[in-house]
Every structure is written in structure tokens, then in C-alpha cells.
C-alpha positions in Angstrom: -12.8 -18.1 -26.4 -15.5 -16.1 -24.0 -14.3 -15.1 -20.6 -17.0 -14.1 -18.5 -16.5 -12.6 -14.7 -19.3 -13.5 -12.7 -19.6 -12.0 -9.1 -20.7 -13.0 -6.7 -20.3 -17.2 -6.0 -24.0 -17.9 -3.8 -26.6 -19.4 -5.4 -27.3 -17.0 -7.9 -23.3 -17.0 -8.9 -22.9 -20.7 -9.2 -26.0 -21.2 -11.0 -24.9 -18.3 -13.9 -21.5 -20.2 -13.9 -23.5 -23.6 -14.1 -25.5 -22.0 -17.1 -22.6 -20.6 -18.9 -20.3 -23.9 -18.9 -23.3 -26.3 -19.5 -24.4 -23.8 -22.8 -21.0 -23.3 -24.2 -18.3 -25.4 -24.7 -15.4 -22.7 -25.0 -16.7 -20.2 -22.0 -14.5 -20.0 -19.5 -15.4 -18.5 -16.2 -14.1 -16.4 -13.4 -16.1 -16.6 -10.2 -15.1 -13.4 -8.2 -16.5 -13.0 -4.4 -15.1 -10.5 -1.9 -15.2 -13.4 1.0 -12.2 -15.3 1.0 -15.0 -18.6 1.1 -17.4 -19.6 -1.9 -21.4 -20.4 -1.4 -23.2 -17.0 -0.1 -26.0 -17.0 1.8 -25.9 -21.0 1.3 -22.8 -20.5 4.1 -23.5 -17.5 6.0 -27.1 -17.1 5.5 -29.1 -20.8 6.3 -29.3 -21.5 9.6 -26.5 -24.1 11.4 -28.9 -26.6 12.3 -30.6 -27.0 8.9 -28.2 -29.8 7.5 -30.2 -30.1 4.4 -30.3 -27.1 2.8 -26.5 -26.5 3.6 -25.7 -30.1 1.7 -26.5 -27.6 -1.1 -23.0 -26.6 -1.0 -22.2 -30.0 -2.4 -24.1 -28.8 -5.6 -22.6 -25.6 -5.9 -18.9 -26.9 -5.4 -19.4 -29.3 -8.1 -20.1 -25.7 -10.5 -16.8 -24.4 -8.7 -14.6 -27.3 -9.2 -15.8 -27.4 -13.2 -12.6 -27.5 -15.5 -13.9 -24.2 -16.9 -14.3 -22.5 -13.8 -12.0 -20.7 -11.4 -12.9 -19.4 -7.8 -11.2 -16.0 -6.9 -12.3 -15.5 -2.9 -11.3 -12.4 -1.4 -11.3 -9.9 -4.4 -13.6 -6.5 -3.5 -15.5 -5.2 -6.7 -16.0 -1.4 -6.6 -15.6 0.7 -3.6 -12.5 1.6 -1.4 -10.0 0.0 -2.7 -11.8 -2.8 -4.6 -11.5 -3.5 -8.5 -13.4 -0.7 -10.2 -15.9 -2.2 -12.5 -14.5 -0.5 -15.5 -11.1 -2.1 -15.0 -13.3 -5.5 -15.3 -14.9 -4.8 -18.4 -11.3 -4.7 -19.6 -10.3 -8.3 -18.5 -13.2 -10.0 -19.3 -15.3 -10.4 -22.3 -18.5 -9.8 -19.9 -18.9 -9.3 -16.4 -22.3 -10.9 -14.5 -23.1 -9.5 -11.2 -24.7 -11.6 -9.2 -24.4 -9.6 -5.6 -27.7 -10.2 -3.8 -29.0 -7.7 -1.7 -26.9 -7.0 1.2 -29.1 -4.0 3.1 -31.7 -4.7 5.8 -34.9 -2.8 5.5 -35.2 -0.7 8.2 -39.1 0.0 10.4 -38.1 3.4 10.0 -39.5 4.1 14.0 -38.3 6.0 17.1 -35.8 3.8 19.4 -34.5 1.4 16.1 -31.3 3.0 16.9 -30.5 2.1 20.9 -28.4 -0.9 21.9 -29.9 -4.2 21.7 -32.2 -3.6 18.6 -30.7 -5.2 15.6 -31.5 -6.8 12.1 -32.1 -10.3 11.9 -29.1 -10.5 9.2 -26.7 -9.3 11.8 -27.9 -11.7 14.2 -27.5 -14.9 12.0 -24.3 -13.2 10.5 -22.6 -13.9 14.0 -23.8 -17.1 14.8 -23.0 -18.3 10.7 -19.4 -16.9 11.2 -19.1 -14.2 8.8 -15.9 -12.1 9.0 -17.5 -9.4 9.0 -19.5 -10.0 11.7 -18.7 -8.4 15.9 -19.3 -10.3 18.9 -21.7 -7.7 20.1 -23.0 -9.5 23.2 -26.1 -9.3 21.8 -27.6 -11.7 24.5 -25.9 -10.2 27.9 -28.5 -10.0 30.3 -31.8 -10.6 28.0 -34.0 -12.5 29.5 -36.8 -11.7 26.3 -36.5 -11.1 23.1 -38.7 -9.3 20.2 -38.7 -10.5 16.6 -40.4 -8.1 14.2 -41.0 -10.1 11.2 -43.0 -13.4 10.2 -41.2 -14.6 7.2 -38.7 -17.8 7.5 -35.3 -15.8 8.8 -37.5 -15.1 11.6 -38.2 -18.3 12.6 -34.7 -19.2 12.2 -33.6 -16.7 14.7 -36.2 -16.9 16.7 -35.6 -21.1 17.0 -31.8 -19.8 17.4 -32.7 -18.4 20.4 -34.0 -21.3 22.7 -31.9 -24.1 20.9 -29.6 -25.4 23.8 -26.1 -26.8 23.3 -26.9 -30.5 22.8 -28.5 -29.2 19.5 -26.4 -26.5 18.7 -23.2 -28.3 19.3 -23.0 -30.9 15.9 -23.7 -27.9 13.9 -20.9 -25.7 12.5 -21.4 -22.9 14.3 -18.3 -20.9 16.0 -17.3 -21.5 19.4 -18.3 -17.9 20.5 -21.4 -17.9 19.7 -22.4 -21.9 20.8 -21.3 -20.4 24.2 -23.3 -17.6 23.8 -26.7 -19.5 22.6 -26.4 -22.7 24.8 -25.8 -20.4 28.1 -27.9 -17.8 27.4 -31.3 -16.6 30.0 -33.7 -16.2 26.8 -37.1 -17.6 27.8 -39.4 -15.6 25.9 -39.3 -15.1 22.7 -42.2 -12.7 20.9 -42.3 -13.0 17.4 -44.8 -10.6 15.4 -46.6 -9.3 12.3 -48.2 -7.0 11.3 -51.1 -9.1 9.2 -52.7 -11.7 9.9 -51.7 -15.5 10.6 -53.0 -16.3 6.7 -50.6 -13.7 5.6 -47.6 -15.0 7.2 -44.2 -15.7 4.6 -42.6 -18.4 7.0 -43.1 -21.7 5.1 -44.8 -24.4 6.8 -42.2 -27.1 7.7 -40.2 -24.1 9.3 -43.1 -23.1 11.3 -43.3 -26.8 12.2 -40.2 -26.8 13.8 -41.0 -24.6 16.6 -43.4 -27.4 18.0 -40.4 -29.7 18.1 -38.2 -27.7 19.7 -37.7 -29.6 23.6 -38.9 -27.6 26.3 -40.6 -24.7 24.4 -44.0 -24.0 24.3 -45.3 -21.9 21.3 -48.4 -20.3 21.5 -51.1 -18.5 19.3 -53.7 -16.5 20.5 -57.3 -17.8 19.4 -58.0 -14.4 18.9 -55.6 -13.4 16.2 -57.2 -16.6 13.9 -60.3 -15.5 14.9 -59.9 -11.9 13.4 -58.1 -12.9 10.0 -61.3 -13.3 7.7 -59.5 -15.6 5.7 -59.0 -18.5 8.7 -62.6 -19.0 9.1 -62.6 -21.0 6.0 -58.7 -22.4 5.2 -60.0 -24.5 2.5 -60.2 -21.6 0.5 -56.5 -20.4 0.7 -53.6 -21.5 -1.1 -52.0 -24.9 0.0 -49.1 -23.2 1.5 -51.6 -20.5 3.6 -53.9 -23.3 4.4 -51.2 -25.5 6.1 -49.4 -22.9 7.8 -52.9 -21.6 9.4 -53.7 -25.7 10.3 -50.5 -25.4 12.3 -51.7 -21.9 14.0 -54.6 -23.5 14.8 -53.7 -26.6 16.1 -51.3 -24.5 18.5 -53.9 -22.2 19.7 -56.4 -24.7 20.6 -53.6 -27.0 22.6 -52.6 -26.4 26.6 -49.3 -25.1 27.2 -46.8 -27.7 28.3 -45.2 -25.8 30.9 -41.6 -25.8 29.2 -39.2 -23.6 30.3 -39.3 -21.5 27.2 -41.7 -19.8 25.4 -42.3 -18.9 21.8 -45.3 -16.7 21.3 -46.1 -16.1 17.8 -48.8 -12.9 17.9 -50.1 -11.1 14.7 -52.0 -7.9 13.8 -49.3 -6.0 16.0 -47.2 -3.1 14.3 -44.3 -2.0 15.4 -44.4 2.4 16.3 -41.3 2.8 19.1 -38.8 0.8 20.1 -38.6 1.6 23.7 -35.4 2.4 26.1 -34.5 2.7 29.6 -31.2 3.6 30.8 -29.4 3.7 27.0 -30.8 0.9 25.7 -33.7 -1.6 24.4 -36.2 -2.0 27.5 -39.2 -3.3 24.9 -41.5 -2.7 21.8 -44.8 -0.5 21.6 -47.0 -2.3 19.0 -50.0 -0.7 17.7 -53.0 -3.1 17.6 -54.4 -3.4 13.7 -57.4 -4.6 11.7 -57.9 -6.0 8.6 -58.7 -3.3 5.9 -61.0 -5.8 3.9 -58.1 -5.5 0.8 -55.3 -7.7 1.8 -54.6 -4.9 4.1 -54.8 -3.4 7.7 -55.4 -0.5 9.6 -54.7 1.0 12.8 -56.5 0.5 15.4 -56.0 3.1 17.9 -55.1 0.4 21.0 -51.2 0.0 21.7 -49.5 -2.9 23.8 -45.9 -2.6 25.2 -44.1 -5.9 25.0 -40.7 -5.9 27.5 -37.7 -7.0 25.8 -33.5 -6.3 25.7 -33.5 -7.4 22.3 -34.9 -6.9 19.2 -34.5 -8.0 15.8 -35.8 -6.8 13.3 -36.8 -9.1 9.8 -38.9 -7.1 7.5 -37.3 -8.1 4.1 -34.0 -7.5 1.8 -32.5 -4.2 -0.2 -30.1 -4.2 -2.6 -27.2 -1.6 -2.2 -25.6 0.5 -5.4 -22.3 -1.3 -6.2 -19.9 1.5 -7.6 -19.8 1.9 -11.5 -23.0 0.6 -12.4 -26.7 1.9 -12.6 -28.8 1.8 -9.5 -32.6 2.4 -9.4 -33.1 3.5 -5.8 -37.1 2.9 -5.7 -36.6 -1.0 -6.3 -33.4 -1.7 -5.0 -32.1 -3.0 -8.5 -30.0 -2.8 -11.0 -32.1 -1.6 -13.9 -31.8 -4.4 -16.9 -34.1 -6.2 -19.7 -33.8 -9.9 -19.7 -30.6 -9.7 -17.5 -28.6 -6.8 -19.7 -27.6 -4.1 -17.7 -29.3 -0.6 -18.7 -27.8 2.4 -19.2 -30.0 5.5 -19.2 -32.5 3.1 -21.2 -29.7 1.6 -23.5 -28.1 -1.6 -23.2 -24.7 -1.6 -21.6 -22.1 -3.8 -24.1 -20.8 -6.7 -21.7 -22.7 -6.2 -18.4 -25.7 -8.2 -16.6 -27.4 -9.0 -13.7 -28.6 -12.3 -12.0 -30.0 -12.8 -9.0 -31.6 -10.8 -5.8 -29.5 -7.5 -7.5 -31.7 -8.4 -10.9 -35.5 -9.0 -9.6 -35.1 -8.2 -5.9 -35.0 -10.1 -3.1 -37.7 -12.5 -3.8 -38.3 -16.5 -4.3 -36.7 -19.5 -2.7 -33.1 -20.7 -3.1 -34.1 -22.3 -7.2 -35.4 -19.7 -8.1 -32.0 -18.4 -9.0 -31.8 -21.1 -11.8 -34.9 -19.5 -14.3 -32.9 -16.3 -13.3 -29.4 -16.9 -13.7 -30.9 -19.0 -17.4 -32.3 -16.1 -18.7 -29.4 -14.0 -18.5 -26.7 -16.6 -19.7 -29.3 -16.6 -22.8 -29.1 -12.8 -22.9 -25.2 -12.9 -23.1 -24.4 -15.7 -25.2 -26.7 -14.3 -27.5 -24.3 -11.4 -27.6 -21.6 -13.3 -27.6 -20.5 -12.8 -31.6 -20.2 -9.2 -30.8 -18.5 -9.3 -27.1 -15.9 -11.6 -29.0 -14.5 -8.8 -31.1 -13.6 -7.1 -28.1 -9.9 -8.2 -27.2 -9.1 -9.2 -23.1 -6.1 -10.6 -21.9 -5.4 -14.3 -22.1 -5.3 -14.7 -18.1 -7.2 -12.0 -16.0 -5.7 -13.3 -13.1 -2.1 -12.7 -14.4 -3.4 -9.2 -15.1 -4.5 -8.7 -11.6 -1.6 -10.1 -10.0 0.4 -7.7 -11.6 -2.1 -5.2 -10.0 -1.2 -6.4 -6.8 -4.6 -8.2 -6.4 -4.2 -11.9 -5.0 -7.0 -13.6 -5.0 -7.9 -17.1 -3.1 -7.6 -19.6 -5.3 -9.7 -22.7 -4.5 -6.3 -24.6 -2.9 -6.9 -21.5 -0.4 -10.6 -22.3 0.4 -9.8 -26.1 0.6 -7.1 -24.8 3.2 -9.8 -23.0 5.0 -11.7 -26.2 5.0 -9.1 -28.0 6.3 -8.5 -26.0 9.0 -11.8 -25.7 9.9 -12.0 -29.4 9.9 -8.8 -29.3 12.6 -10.5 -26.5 14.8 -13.7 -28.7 15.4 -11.6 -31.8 15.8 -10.0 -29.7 18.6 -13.2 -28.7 20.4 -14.5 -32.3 20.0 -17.1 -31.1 17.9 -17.8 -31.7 13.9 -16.2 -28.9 11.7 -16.2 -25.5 13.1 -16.1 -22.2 11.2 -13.4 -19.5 11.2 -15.2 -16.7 12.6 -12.9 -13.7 11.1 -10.5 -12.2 8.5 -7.4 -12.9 10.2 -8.1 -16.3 10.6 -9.5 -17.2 7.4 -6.3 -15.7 6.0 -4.0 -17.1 7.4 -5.6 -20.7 6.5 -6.0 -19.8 3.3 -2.2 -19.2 3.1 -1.4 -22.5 4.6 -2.7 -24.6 1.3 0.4 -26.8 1.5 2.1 -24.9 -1.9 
């Protein structure tokens, strides 16, 4: 019988579990995660008001509550105190990590560091309730806001930010930071690029939302279209390009509404200093660019100060060395060939990769399925041979006389429960657990 560890229970987790129990009818596998709750990003990532693309979790806890599949929550892999990954290679037959990319990329300008400039992922981290996540007042006395970045997570936050409480409040979002959203002074919001408006990552119906959102006005400048080459003609781009730059266009040419909000979505600006006045963020210096006739731009010598006590920053996804395996720094990767971890150019016996940790952090949320495919076909492949090495019968038994208790899934249907309760309490839908202690303690409480 093949026992495989997978780690890591997000998208690219569940699908490699998916893979494994669907292709073999003797696999059994272990679905370790350091959070004491299953789904990833799919939890603590997507943003509370997007109902459909969380329902995914539906999908993924079908994978989770297979007959063939366990879910160990709160178990650390490597590091301080976590499982060293030589100690799994010993319990299990083979060992997938499927860890994402958990670092920010950083502008790497003067000022990133004061108070009030964060990443976007810290942002939605403490409005999606992850325990690791601090209350850090991020929106005491800001009135506007800077979000460097034109991709989809900076829509998301930058929609987070002028959502009032009769939207926020049937979302699942913690009581903390509904407060903190639904009575905050944001009225401005500044999103920008780099590139131009044909160039932009955000997908179209995310852009879309914006121009629904009640009381907001989003505006373009005409002159940004009119200095991206490829806007003269949209026909010519790509479907997803051409629709986003209808949208642009359609905004630019229309009247603001006078709502009390604004959204102003401005490109060819690159970030040089984040700018401070007594300790902290007072606004952004942008440098004006130019297109480079490439797919580039250049600088062009003109810079524009935009006021602002906060700034996030959403320039894109690194993955961080995880202790015990190979890391190639320049990619962010764990080095591999067709999902088999590489060791100084060898292949290492029992160890792969899936997901953002294998190819980066690129493609949509199914784009983990080809992924997490190719690598279950890698491993069972090698399965004759990762047979002859013997594991024990029950890994978990092993660990538990190791001290390590993991959360079982009676714990994270406890945390559901609870969760369930708390929102029932507030008068609200469910309501996440917004730290450690709490998620626990619920996960302790699953009626045993």
C-alpha cells in the first residue's frame, strides 16, 4: 500500500490528493497543513464577498473527506520546531509539497519600510482571518489610500476598501475587521501600474466590479489610453486585453457621478519613494513612464506625488525555501523535472513538488489540476521502487508518539461549528475565528 504525505491542503494540495486517490486504488494519503483549517488561499486568500469562488471549498472538501484521505491541520513542516522533512521521508512512502509561495515581492524603494505601507497579502490576511494575521489599524485616520499593483488581488483590496457594511456584513469576514472596513474615512483610493491599461493582469469581470460598487466613482484618465499604442486599435489584442481596455474606455469617456468615493485607476506611473511625514506613510512619488516600443517602458524624467496614509503594495508572489529541501533563489522554486524534486541535478527518491512552489506563482486557481496531474504521474510511475522502502503502518501513531497532535477533520468540523455559533451570535451568517487561540480551543471542542 503507497502512503504519500502531501503538504500543503489549498488548491494545489487537494488537487494532488484528488489525483493520487482517483489513479490508484491502494494510495492512501496524508494531507498535512500547518493551519489548523484546510483550503489555502481558497480560505484566506479570495476575497469575502466573492461567494463563488469560495463555494470551491465544497469541491476541495469532497477530496478531504475521500475514504483514502486524512486531513492533519496544525502540523509545521520544517523550521523551528516543525517536522523536519527528513523525519517525513521516513513515515511516508513519498512526500508532495504543495506550499505555494508565501513571500510578497518587495518595490525594493526608499520609504517601503514606514508605518502604513504594507503588502496587499497582509491586508487581505486580516480581513480573511488568518491567525497569523495582527490587527494593525491599518485604516486609523486614512482618508486615501495607494495600491501599487494592477493584477486581480489589487482590485480585491482596492474594492475592500470602499465596500460599506450592508455589503460586507453577509460575508464571513471577522467582526474586527467589518468594523474596521464599514467605519472607515477611505474615499480615495489610487490604484496604479506601471504599463499601460492593455497590459493590465486584473481580469475583466473583476475590473467590472468596481463600476458596481454604490456610491464610487472609478475613473480613467483618457490620456493614459491614449498613450498605450496598443488601445488605438483593441481589436487586435487578445480577448481578455481587448475587454478589459473596452471597460477602461467606457470609464474614461463617462461623467463622474459625484459618489462619495472614488476609485482612480492611473497607469504609466512607477513607484521611486514612498514618502513620510512625522514616522509614517504621508504618500507615493511616481515616476511618469513611456512605452519602450517592446512591451516595455521607460522613464520619463516627470514625477507626481500622490498623498496617501496607506499603501499596499501588489507586485506578485515568491516562494520561500522550506527547510530540508533544494531552493533555487533566482525563481523562487523548488528545482524539479516533471514534479521530482532535484537534488544537485539528480532526482531525489520519494520527493515532489506541485503547485506555486513547482512553476511559480502563476495561472488561475485550475491551473493547479495539469500541475498537480503531472506530478501524481511522476510518482506513481515510481511507485514499484518507493514500495520497497518500508514506513510505518500509521504515520499519525508515529507522530503522536512524537508528541505531534494534529487536527483531525472532527477538529476542523469543530471549528466550523463554532464559527457557525459566533455569526449566529452577531446576527450575521458564519463568522471566522480570527486567531490561534481561538481556533484551538474549537478545534478541541469536537464533541469526543
Amino acid at each position: 500500500m503507497l502512503r504519500v504525505a502531501v503538504i500543503g491542503s489549498g488548491p494545489g494540495g487537494c488537487y494532488t490528493a484528488q489525483s493520487l486517490v482517483e489513479q490508484d486504488p491502494s494510495v492512501r494519503v496524508d494531507v498535512l497543513d500547518r493551519l489548523p483549517c484546510p483550503y489555502g488561499l481558497v480560505r484566506y486568500g479570495v476575497a469575502p464577498d466573492h461567494e463563488k469562488i469560495k463555494s470551491l471549498q465544497s469541491t476541495l472538501r469532497g477530496v478531504l473527506e475521500h475514504e483514502r484521505v486524512r486531513f492533519l491541520g496544525g502540523v509545521q513542516v520544517g523550521g523551528p520546531g516543525g517536522l523536519p522533512a527528513a523525519r517525513l521521508r521516513e513515515l511516508y512512502h513519498a512526500v508532495v509539497y504543495c506550499v505555494g509561495a508565501a513571500a510578497d515581492r518587495r518595490l525594493g524603494i526608499p520609504g517601503e519600510e514606514l508605518p502604513g505601507s504594507w503588502s496587499a497579502t497582509e491586508f487581505v490576511s486580516w480581513y480573511s482571518a488568518h491567525p497569523d494575521a495582527a490587527d494593525a489599524c491599518f485604516l486609523r485616520d486614512v482618508h486615501s489610500a495607494v495600491v501599487i499593483g494592477m493584477g486581480n488581488v489589487a482590485v480585491d483590496v482596492a474594492r475592500m476598501l470602499v465596500r460599506g457594511a450592508a455589503e460586507l456584513s453577509p460575508t464571513d469576514m471577522p467582526e474586527a475587521a467589518l468594523a474596521a472596513l464599514s467605519g472607515s474615512g477611505v474615499a480615495d483610493v489610487r490604484m496604479a501600474g506601471r504599463r499601460g491599461p492593455s497590459q493590465a493582469r486584473f481580469t475583466t469581470k473583476e475590473l467590472r466590479e468596481l463600476g458596481a460598487l454604490p456610491d464610487t466613482d472609478v475613473l480613467v484618465d483618457p490620456g493614459d489610453l491614449a498613450l498605450d499604442p496598443a488601445c488605438a486599435d483593441p481589436s487586435a489584442l487578445p480577448a481578455a486585453q481587448r475587454r478589459n481596455v473596452e471597460v477602461l474606455r467606457d470609464w474614461a469617456a463617462a461623467p463622474a457621478r459625484g459618489g462619495a468615493r472614488r476609485i482612480r485607476l492611473s497607469f504609466f506611473l512607477r513607484p521611486v519613494e514612498v514618502l513620510g511625514e512625522n514616522g509614517r506613510v504621508a504618500g507615493v512619488r511616481f515616476e511618469r513612464t513611456v512605452p519602450d516600443g517592446r512591451g516595455g517602458v521607460l522613464g520619463a524624467g516627470r514625477y507626481e506625488d500622490v498623498a496617501a496614509q496607506l499603501v499596499l503594495r501588489s507586485v506578485g508572489y515568491r516562494g520561500v525555501p522550506l527547510e530540508g529541501l533544494p531552493f533555487d533563489a533566482a525563481t523562487g522554486t523548488v528545482p524539479h523535472r516533471e514534479g521530482r524534486v532535484l537534488r544537485d541535478g539528480e532526482t531525489a527518491p520519494g520527493e515532489y513538488v506541485a503547485g506555486w512552489i513547482k512553476r511559480g506563482p502563476t495561472g488561475v486557481i485550475g491551473t493547479n489540476r495539469p500541475c498537480a496531474k503531472e506530478t501524481v504521474g511522476s510518482l506513481l510511475a515510481d511507485a514499484p521502487r518507493l514500495l520497497r522502502k518500508p514506513v510505518p503502518p500509521d504515520a499519525v501513531a508515529a507522530l503522536a508518539a512524537e508528541g505531534v497532535e494534529p487536527v483531525d477533520w472532527a477538529g476542523w468540523q469543530a471549528i466550523e461549528r463554532a464559527e457557525a455559533d459566533l455569526g449566529a451570535s452577531l446576527g450575521r451568517s458564519v463568522v471566522k475565528l480570527p486567531d490561534w487561540e481561538t481556533l484551538r480551543a474549537a478545534a478541541r471542542d469536537d464533541g469526543r
